[in-house]
PAZAPA-4460 file (N, C-alpha, C; in steps of 0.05 Angstrom, whole numbers, plus 32768, in hexadecimal, padded with zeros to 4 digits):
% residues 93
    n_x    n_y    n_z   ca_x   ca_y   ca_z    c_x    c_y    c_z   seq   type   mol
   80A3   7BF4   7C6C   809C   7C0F   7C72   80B4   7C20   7C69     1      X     A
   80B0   7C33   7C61   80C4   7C44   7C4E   80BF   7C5F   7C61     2      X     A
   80DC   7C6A   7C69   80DD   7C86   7C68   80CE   7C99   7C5E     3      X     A
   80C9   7CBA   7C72   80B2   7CC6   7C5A   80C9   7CD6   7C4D     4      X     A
   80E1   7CDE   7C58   80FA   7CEB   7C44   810D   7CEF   7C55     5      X     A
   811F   7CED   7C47   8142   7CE7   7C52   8145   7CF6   7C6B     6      X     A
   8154   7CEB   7C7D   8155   7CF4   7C91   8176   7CE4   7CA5     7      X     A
   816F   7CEA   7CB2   818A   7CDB   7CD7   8170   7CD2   7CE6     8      X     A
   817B   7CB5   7CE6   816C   7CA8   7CFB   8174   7CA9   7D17     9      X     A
   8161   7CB7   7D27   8166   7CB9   7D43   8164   7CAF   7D5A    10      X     A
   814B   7C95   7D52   8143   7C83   7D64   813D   7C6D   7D57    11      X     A
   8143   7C59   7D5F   813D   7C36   7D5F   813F   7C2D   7D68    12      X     A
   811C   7C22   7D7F   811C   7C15   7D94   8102   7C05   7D92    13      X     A
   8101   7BF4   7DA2   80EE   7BE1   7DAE   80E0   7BF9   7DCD    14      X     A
   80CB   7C00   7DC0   80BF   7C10   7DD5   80A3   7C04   7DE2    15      X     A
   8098   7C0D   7DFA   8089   7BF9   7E06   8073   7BFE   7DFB    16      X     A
   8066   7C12   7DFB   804B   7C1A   7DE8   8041   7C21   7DCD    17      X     A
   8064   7C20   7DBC   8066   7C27   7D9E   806E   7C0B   7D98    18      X     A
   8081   7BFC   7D9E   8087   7BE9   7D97   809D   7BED   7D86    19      X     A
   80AC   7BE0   7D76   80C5   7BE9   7D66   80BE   7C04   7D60    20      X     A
   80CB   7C12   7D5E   80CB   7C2B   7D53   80E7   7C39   7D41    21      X     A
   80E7   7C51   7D2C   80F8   7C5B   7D30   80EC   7C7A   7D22    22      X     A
   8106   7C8C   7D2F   80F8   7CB0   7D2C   8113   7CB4   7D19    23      X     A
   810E   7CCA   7D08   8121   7CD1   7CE9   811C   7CE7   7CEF    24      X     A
   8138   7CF8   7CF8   813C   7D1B   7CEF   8137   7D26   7CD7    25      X     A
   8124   7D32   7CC8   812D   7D39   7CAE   813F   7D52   7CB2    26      X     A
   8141   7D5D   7CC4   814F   7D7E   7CC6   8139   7D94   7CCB    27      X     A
   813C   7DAD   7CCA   8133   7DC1   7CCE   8118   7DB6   7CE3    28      X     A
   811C   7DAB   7CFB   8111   7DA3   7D13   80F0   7D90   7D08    29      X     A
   80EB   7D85   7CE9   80DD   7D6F   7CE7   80EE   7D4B   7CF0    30      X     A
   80D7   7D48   7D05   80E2   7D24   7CFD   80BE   7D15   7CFA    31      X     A
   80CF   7CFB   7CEF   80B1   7CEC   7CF2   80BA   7CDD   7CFF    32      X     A
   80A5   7CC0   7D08   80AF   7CAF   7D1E   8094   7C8D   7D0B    33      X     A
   809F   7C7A   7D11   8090   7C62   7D04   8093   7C5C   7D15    34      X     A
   8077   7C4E   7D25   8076   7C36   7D37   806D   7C1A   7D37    35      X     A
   8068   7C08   7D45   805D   7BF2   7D47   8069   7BE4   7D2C    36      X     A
   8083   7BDC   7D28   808C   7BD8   7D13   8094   7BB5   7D1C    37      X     A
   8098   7BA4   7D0B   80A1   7B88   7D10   80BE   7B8B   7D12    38      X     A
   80C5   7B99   7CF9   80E9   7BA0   7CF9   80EC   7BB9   7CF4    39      X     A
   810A   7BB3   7CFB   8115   7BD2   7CFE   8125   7BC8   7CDE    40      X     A
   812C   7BDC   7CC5   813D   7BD9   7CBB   815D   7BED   7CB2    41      X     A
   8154   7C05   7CCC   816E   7C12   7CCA   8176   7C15   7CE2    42      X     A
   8195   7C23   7CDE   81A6   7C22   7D00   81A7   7C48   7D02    43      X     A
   81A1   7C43   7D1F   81AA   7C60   7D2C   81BB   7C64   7D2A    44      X     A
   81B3   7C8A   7D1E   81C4   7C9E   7D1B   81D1   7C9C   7D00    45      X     A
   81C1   7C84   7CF0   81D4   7C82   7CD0   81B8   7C9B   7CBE    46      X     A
   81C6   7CA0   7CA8   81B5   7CB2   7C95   819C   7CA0   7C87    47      X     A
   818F   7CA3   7C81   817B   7C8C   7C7B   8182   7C91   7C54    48      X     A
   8180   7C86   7C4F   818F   7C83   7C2B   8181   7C9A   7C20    49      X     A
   816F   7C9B   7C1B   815B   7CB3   7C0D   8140   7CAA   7C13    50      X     A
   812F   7CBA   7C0D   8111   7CBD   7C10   8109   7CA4   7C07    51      X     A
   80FA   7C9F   7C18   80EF   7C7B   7C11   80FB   7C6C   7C1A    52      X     A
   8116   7C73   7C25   8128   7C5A   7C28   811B   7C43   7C41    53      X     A
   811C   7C33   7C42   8114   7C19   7C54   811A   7C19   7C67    54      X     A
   8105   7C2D   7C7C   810F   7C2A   7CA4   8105   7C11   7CA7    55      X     A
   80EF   7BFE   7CA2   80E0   7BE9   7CB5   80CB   7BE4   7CAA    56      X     A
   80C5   7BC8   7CBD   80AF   7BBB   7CB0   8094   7BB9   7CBE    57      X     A
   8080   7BCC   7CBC   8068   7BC5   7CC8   8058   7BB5   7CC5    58      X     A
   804D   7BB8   7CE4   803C   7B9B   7CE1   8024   7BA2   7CF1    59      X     A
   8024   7BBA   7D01   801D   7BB3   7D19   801A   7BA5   7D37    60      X     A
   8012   7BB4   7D4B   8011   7BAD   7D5C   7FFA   7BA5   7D6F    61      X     A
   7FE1   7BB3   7D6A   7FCE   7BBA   7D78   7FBF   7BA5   7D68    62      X     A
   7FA8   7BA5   7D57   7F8F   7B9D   7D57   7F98   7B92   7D39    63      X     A
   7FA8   7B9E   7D29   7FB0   7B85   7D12   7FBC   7BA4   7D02    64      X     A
   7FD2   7B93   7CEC   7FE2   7BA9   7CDC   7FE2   7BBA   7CDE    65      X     A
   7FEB   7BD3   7CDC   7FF5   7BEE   7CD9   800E   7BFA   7CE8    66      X     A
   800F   7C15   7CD8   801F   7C23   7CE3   8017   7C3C   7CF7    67      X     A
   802A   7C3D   7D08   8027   7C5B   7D11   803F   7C79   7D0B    68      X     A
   8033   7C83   7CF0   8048   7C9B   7CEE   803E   7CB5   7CF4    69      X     A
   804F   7CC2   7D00   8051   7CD7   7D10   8065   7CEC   7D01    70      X     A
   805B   7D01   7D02   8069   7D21   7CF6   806D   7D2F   7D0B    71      X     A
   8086   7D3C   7D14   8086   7D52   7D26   8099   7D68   7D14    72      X     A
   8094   7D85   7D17   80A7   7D99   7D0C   809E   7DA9   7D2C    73      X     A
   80B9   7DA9   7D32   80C7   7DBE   7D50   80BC   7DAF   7D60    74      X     A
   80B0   7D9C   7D66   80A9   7D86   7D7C   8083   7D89   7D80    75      X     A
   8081   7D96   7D6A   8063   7D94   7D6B   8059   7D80   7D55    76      X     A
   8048   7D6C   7D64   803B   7D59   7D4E   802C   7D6A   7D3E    77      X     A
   802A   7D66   7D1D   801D   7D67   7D05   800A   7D55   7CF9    78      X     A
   7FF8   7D54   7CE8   7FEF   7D4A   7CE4   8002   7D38   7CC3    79      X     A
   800E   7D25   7CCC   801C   7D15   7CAC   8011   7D25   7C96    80      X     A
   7FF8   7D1A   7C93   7FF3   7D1E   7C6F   7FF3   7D41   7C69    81      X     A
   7FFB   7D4D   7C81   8002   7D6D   7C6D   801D   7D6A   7C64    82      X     A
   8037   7D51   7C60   8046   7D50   7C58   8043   7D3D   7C43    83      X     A
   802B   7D27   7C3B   802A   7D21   7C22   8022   7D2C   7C0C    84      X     A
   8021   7D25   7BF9   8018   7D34   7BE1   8004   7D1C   7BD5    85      X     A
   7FE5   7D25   7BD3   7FD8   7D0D   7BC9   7FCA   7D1B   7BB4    86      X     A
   7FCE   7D09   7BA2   7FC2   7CFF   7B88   7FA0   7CF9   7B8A    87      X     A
   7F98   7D08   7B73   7F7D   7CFC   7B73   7F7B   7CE8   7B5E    88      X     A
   7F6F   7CD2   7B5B   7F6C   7CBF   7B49   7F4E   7CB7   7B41    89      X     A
   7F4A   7CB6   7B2B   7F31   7CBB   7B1C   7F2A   7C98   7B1C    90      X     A
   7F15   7C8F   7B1C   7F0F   7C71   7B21   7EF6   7C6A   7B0D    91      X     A
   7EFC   7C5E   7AF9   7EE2   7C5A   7AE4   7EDA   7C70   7ADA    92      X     A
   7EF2   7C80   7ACA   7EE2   7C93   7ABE   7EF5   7C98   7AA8    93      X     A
***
């Protein structure tokens, strides 16, 4: 699982209902947060390398694989994908 962009990691823990976790400041009051992860692969409070860089490894926790990522800007949850940018891809044509 890859970072969604560079950031200060603020939290990395073993939480009871997320399970590994960790939350990334990007600044101007956005963080995201990954949960139910198998591993953690960065340390609190270090800068995370750049966008993409390698927080952890999901696996899930609940009912089989996945992640749980979370967007907040000023402590209000967002919905993620208004911070991706998706591509449309044309299939047999």
């Amino acid at each position: 699982m890859h970072a969604a962009a560079a950031g200060v990691v603020r939290l990395t823990n073993d939480l009871f209902y997320s399970g590994n976790a960790v939350i990334i400041d990007h600044g101007a009051g956005v963080f995201t947060s990954y949960s139910h992860l198998s591993r953690i692969d960065v340390r609190w409070a270090r800068r995370s390398a750049r966008p993409g860089g390698r927080a952890g490894r999901a696996t899930g926790r609940a009912t089989g694989p996945h992640l749980h990522w979370g967007v907040k800007v000023n402590s209000i949850s967002v919905n993620p994908l208004a911070f991706v940018r998706v591509t449309e891809f044309l299939v047999g044509g």
